[in-house]
N, C-alpha and C positions, 0 to 999 in steps of 0.2 A: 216544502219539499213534496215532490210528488209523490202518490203511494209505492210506486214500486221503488221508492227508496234511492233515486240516483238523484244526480247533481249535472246542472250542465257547467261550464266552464267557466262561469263567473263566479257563482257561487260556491266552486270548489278552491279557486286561486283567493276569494275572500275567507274562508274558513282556513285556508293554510297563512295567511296572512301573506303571498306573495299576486306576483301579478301573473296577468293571463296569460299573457308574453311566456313566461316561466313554463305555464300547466301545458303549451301548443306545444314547446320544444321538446320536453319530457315525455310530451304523449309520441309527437314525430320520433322519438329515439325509442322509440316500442317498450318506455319503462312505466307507462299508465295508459293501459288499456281501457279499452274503454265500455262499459256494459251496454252500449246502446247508441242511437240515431235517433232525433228526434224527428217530428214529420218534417218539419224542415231542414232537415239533413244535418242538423248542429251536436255536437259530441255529446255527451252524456257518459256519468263516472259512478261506480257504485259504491256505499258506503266503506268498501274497506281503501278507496282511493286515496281519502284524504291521510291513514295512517302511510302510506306508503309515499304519499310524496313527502310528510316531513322526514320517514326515512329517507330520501334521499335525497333532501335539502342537509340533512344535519350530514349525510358523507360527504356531499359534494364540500359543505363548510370546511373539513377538515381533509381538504384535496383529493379527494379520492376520485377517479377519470370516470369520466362517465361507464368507460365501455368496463370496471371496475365493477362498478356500480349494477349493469348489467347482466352481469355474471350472479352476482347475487340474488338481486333478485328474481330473475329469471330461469338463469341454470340452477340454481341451488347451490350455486358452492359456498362455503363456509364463511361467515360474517369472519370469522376471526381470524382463515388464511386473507382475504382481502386487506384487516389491519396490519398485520404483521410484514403483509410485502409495502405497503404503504410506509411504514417506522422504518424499513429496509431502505424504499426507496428516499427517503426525508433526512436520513442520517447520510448518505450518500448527498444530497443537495445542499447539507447544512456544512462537509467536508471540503465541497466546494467554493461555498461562500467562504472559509474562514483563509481556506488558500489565496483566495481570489483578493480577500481585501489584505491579506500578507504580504501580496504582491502587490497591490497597489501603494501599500505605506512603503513598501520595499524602492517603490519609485519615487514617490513623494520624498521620501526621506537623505535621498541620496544629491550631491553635489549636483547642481546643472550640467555641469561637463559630464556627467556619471549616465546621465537620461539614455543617451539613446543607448549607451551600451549595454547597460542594464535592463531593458525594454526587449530587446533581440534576446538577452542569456535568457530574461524569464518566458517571454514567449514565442522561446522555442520548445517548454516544456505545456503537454495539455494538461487542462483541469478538468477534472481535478487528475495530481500528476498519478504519471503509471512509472511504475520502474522496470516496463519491459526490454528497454536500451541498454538498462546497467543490468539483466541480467543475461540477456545475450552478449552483453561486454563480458560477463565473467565465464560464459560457457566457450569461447571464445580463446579466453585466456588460460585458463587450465590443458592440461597436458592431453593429448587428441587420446590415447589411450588409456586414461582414467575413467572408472567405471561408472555407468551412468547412475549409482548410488551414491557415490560420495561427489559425481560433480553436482547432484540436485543438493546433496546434501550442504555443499560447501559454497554452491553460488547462493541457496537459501542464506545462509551465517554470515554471507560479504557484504549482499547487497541490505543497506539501510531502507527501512518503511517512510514513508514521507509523513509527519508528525500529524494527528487529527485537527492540531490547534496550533499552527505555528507560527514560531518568530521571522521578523524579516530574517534576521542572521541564516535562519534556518530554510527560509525562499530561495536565498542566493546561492547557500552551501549545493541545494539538492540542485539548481538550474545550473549548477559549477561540475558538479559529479555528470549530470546526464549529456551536458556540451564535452567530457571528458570520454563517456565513452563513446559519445556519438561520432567525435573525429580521430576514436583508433582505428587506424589503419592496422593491416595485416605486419608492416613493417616496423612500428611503435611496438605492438603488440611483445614482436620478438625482442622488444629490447627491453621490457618493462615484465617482460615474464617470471609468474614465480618458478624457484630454483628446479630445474630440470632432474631426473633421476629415472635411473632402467627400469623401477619396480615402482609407477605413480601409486598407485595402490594403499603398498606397505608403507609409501614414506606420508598422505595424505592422510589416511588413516589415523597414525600415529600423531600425528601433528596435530590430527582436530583432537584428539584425546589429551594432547596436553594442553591444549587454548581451553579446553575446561578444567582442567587441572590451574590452571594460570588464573581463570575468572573464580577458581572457591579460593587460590591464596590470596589475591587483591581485595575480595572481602571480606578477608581475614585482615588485612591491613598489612598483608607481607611486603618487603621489599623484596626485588630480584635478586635472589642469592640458590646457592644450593637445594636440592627437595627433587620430591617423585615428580614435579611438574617439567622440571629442567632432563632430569633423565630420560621420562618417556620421550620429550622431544629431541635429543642426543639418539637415544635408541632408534627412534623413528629414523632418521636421516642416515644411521651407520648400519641397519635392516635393507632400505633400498640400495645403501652402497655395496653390499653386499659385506660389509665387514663388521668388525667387533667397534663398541663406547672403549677407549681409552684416552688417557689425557692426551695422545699425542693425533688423535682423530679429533677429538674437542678442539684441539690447537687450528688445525688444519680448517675446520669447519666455520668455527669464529672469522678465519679470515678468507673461505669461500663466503659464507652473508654475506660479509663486510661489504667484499666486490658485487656483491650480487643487487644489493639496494640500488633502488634506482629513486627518482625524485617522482614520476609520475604517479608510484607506489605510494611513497610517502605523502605527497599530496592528498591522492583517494582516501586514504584512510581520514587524513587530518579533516578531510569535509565530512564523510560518513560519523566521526564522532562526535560532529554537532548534530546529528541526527536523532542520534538515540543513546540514552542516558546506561545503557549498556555496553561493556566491552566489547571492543569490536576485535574484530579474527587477529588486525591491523595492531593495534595495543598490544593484543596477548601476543601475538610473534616478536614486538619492542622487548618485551618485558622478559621474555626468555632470552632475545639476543644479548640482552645488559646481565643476566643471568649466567649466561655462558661466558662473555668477557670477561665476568666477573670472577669466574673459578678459574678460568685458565690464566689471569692475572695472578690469579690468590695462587695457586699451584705453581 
């Protein structure tokens, strides 16, 4: 080694155990500078070179982008924001892969005749998927004068998350829901709407307060019967009608739902609860309408 302590570029890519190749590109990307020029114009590295490139052998090993890598050492920014958007960015590529091969066993697995249908439902959703279609399906479908708190609120509670680790079952459910709202039309829409009312507000409100009311009796292990869960939602829909809870409004209301369910409705849900192992909005409204029939049966 010479006295003033530098290395030219063999023998700095031999001390890091990589090739020269390696030391040119590194130095071209301004991340090993270089202390010097020899007389014949060949690079030259100063002792604290060779620590700095296996720093940035051991990031690049664990994917980290060059221009990542740069930042670091260069600008100064924190070794430990660099990992953390890394683990960020890794868990996002790992969500992808586990979609991507769901989807492929999702094809593989399915009847010949099934291929090409199945190829079209799933990839028409991207990967990794986004549920931006089903939530402008549901901002859409809620009442044009409902507040823009309870519609973030309540499109939040509708739309299901697409599972970090899923089943085929659960490929097809979500590329079924998003081909669902993809081809609502403005005209579907009105026919598959939930139940209309003067005061969106008072009777939405009410309604998401009993779907939690509904989600603590079902893990109670209650059936639909009678309770504060079924009145608040009774309450709620005789608030926007502008009238009083009596048996002869329960009567009435029982058999406005009745006409009101639609099969598009029913469908949405039934795919949304292969989704997530939580009750969906879809369930808990079920669970009060059987609730409701039930007491105005019983009465």
């Amino acid at each position: 080694m010479p006295p003033d302590g530098t290395l030219n570029i063999g023998e700095l890519a031999a001390q890091a155990q990589t090739t020269v190749k390696t030391v040119r590109f590194y130095s071209d990307q301004d991340l090993l500078p270089e202390a010097a020029r020899s007389s014949g114009g060949h690079r030259r590295y100063g002792p604290e070179a060779l620590a700095r490139l296996r720093t940035i052998r051991s990031l690049r090993s664990l994917g980290v982008p060059v221009p990542e890598i740069k930042r670091v050492l260069n600008s100064g920014e924190a070794l430990e924001t660099v990992v953390a958007r890394r683990l960020d960015d890794l868990g996002t590529e790992l969500a992808t892969l586990r979609w991507r091969e769901a989807a492929l066993r999702a094809l593989h697995e399915g009847a010949p005749e099934q291929m090409a249908e199945r190829l079209e439902l799933i990839g028409a959703v991207s990967v990794p998927p986004s549920t931006t279609v089903i939530a402008h399906y549901w901002r859409r479908l809620l009442p044009v004068r409902l507040s823009a708190r309870l519609r973030s609120t309540i499109t939040e509670a509708a739309v299901p998350q697409p599972p970090a680790d899923p089943t085929t079952d659960q490929v097809l459910a979500f590329a079924h829901l998003h081909a669902l709202a993809t081809s609502a039309t403005d005209h579907c829409l009105a026919s598959h709407r939930p139940i209309t009312a003067a005061h969106p507000d008072l009777l939405y409100d009410g309604l998401y307060e009993a779907h939690q009311l509904v989600d603590a009796a079902v893990r109670a292990d209650r059936t639909p019967g009678p309770g504060e869960a079924l009145d608040c939602y009774v309450a709620a829909h005789a608030r926007a009608s502008g009238t009083r809870d009596s048996p002869a409004f329960r009567l009435a209301l029982t058999v406005r739902l009745a006409a009101a369910d639609h099969p598009v409705m029913s469908r949405y849900w039934q795919l949304a609860g292969k989704l997530t192992p939580e009750l969906t909005l879809g369930a808990a409204d079920s669970w009060l309408r059987d609730a409701l029939a039930a007491s105005t049966a019983a009465g």
